[in-house]
C-alpha positions as CSV (number, residue, x, y, z in Angstrom):
1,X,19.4,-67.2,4.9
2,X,17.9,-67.2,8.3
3,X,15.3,-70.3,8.9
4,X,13.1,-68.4,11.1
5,X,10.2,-65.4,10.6
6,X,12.0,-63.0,9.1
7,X,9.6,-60.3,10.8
8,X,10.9,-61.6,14.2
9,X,13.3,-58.9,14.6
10,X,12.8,-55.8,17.5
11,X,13.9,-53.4,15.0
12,X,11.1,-53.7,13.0
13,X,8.6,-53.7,16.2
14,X,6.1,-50.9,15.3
15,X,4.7,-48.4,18.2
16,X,1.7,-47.3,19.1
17,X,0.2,-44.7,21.4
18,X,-3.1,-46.0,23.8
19,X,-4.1,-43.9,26.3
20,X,-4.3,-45.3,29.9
21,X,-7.7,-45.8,31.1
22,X,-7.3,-44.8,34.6
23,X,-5.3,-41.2,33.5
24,X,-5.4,-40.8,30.2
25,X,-2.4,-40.1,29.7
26,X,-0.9,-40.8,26.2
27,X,1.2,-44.6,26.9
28,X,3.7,-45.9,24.1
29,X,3.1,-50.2,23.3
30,X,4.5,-51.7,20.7
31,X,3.2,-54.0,18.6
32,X,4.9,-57.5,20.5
33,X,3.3,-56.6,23.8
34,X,0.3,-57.2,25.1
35,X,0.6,-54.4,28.2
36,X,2.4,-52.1,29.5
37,X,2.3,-50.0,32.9
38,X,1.2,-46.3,32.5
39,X,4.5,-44.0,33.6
40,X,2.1,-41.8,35.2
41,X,-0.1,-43.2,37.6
42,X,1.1,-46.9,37.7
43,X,-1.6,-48.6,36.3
44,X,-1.7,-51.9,33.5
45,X,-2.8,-51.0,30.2
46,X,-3.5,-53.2,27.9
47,X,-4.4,-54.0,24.4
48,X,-7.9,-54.2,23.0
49,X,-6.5,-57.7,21.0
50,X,-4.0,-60.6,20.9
51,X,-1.3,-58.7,18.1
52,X,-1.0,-60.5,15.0
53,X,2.1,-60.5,12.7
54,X,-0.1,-60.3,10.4
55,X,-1.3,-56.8,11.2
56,X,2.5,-55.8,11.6
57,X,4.6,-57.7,9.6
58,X,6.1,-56.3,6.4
59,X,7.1,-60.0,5.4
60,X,3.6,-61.6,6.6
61,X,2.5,-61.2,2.6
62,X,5.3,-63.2,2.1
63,X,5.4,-65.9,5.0
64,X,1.4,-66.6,4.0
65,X,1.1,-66.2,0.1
66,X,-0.7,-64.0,-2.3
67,X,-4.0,-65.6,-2.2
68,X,-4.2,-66.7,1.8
69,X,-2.8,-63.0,2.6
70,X,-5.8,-61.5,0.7
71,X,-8.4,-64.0,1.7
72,X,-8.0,-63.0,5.7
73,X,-7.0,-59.1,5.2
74,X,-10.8,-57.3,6.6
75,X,-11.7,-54.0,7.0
76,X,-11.6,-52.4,10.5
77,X,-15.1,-52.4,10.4
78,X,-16.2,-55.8,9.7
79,X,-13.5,-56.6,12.8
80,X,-15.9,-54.7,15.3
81,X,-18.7,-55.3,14.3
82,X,-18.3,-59.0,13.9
83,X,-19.9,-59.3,17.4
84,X,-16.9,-59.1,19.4
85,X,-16.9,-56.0,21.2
């Protein structure tokens, strides 16, 4: 039995697609990074927010607990409009 997060592991990494500010083109980041440089025309793009195992994780319900897990899961909603924009 391994000691550490058991959601630590690249092949559960999950990918998203961002499009690049400058371009727009369509730009693959997965869910450790925080950017990534567009293919296209060169430039940084990065993520709207700090990524959070919990958002990823398939084992986060586990690492935190039942009740914690529920007590911190919000809707997308309440997250931007929680004066944070």
């Amino acid at each position: 039995m391994s000691s550490g997060c058991p959601g630590n592991d690249f092949r559960k990494l999950k990918v998203r697609v961002v499009n690049c500010p400058e371009c727009k083109a369509d730009v693959e980041i997965f869910s450790d990074e925080l950017r990534v440089r567009c293919q296209k025309c060169g430039s940084q793009v990065y993520i709207d927010r700090l990524p959070s195992c919990i958002e990823w994780c398939a084992s986060a319900k586990n690492c935190l607990g039942d009740p914690r897990w529920q007590s911190i899961q919000i809707e997308p909603t309440e997250r931007e409009t929680d004066g944070h924009t």
